[in-house]
C-alpha positions in Angstrom: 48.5 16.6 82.1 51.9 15.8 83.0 50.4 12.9 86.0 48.4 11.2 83.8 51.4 10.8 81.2 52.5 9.2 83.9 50.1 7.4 84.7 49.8 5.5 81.2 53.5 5.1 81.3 53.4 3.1 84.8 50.4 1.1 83.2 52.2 0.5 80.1 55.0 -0.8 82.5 52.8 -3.4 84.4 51.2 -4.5 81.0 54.9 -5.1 79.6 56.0 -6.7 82.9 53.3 -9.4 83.3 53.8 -9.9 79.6 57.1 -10.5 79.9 56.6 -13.0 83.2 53.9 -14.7 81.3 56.3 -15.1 78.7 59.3 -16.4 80.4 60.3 -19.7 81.3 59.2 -20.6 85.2 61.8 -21.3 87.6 62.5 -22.9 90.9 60.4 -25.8 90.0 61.4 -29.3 89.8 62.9 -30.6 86.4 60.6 -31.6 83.8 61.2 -35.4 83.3 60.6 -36.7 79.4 60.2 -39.7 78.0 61.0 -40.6 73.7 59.1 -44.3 73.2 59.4 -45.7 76.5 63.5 -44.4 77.1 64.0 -42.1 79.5 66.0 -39.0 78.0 68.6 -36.8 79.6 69.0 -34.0 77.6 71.7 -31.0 78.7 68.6 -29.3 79.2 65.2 -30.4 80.1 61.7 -29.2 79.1 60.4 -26.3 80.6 57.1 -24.7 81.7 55.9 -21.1 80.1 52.8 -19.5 81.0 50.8 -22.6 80.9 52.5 -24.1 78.1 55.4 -26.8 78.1 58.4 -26.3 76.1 60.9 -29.0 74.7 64.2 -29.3 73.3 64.0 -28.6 69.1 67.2 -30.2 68.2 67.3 -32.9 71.2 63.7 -34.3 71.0 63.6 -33.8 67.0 66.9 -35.9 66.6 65.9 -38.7 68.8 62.8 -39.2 66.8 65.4 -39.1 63.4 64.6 -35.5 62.5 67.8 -33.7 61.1 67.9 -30.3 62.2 69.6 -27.3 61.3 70.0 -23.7 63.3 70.6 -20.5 60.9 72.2 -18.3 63.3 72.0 -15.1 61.1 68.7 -15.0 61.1 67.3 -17.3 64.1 65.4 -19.7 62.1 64.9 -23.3 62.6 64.7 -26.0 59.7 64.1 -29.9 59.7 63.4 -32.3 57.8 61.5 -35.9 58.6 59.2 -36.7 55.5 58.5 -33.1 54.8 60.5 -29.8 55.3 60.1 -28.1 58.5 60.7 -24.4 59.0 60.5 -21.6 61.8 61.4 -18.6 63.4 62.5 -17.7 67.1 59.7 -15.2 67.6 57.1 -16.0 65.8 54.0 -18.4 65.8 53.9 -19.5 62.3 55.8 -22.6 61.1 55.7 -24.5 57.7 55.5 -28.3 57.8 55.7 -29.2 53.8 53.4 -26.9 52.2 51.3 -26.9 55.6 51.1 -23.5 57.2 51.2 -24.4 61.2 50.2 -21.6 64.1 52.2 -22.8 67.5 50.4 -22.4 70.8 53.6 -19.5 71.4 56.5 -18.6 69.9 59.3 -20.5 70.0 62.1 -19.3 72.1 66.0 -19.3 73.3 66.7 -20.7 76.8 70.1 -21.4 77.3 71.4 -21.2 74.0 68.6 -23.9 72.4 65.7 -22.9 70.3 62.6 -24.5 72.3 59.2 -25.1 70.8 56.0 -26.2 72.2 55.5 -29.8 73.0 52.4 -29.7 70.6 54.8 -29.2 67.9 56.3 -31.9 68.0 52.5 -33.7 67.5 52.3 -31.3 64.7 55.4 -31.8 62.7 56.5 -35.0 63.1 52.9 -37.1 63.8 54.4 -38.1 67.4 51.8 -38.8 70.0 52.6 -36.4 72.7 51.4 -35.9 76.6 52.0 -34.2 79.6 51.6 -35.2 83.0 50.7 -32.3 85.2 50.9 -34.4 88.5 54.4 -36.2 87.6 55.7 -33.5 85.9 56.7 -35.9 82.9 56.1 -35.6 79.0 56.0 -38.2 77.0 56.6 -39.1 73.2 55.9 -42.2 71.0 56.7 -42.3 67.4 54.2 -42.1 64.9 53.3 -45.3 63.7 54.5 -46.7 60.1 51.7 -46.4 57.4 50.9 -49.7 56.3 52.8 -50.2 52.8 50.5 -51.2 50.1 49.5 -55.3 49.4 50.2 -55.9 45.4 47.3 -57.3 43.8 48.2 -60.4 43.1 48.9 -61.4 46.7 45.9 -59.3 48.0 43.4 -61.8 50.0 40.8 -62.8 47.8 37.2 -62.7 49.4 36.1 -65.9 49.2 33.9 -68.0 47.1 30.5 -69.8 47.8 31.2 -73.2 46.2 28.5 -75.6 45.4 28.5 -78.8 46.9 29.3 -81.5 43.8 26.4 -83.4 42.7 26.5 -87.1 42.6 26.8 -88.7 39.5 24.3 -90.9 38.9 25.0 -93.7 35.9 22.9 -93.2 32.9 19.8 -95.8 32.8 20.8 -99.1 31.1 19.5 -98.8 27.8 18.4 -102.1 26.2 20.4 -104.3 23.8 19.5 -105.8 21.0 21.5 -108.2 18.7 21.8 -108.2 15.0 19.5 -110.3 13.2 19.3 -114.1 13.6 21.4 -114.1 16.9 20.5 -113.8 20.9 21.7 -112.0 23.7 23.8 -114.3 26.2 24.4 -113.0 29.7 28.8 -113.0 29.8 29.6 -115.0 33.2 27.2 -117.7 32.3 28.5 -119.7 29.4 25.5 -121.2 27.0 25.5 -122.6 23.9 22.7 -121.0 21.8 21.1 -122.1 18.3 21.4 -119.1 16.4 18.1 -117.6 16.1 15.6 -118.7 13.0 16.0 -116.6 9.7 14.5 -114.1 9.7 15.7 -113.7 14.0 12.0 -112.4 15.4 12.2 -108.9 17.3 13.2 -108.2 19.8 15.4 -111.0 20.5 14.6 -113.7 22.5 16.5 -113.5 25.4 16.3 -109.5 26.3 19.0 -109.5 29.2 22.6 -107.9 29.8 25.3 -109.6 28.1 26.7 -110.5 24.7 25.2 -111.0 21.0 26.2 -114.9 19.2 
């Protein structure tokens, strides 16, 4: 009885243990290199790796993307605030972003006296486009971009309209002319004395042309 209590207490041990390593930030590698849109950071403490996970800075990486960020020491929680509220706990997986309930790849952690979180979090609460480059040991985060603001109507681009080509105008026909009785049409750039027609003037008159009645 007594050797197999120990037995489950050595593999309790060894279960703890490689938790604990799995858990823990690795050292003796090179320093993880980061990037904020395009600038090269130096932060007092750089990302680091966890299990298989990479780990920033909260407070550095969220204030150079102009997060405000605030530690409660009493009880090891992290807020922020961007365009929404964001809230955590050292310890645990669950975060709030607005009214958004958020589960992290880990917990977030203390490493030398700075609450890290995983570099997915930083996608998830602030929109920022985040990577990681295994081979160059680099991380690198771009702002996300501005929403578009909103055209007002009367300056929205109208779609445009088929217009009809213009027709031609085309002169109404001449209509005839005829003169009042007992006188005779005279064309007006040829000067002619006419005898006024005979009483009663015969229809239609006698010379049916453009011009003037005498």
């Amino acid at each position: 009885m007594r050797h197999k209590l120990v037995w489950f207490a050595l593999v309790a041990l060894l279960v703890a243990a490689a938790a604990a390593a799995q858990n823990a930030p690795m050292e003796g590698s090179p320093p993880i290199a980061i990037t904020i849109n395009g600038e090269a950071q130096h932060f007092a403490t750089p990302p680091i790796m966890m299990g298989d996970q990479v780990l920033v800075p909260m407070r550095d990486v969220f204030e150079a993307l102009n997060a405000t960020v605030v530690w409660h020491g009493d009880t090891k929680a992290v807020t922020a605030h961007n365009s929404d509220m964001i809230s955590l706990q050292i310890g645990s997986r669950n975060a709030l972003v607005g009214q958004r309930p958020v589960m992290l790849a880990v917990a977030p952690i203390l490493y030398e006296s700075r609450a890290y979180v995983p570099l997915q979090f930083v996608h998830d609460a602030l929109g920022a486009q985040v990577a990681w480059d295994a081979t160059g040991r680099t991380v690198t985060i771009a702002s996300a971009a501005p929403a578009m603001a909103s055209v007002p109507q009367q300056f929205a681009q109208a779609e445009p309209q088929m217009v009809a080509p213009a027709q031609p105008q085309v002169p109404p026909a001449a209509q005839p002319q005829t003169c009042p009785s007992g006188q005779v049409l005279v064309h007006p750039q040829v000067p002619v004395t006419v005898q006024p027609c005979p009483v009663p003037c015969p229809a239609p008159c006698p010379t049916p042309c453009p011009g003037r009645c005498r």
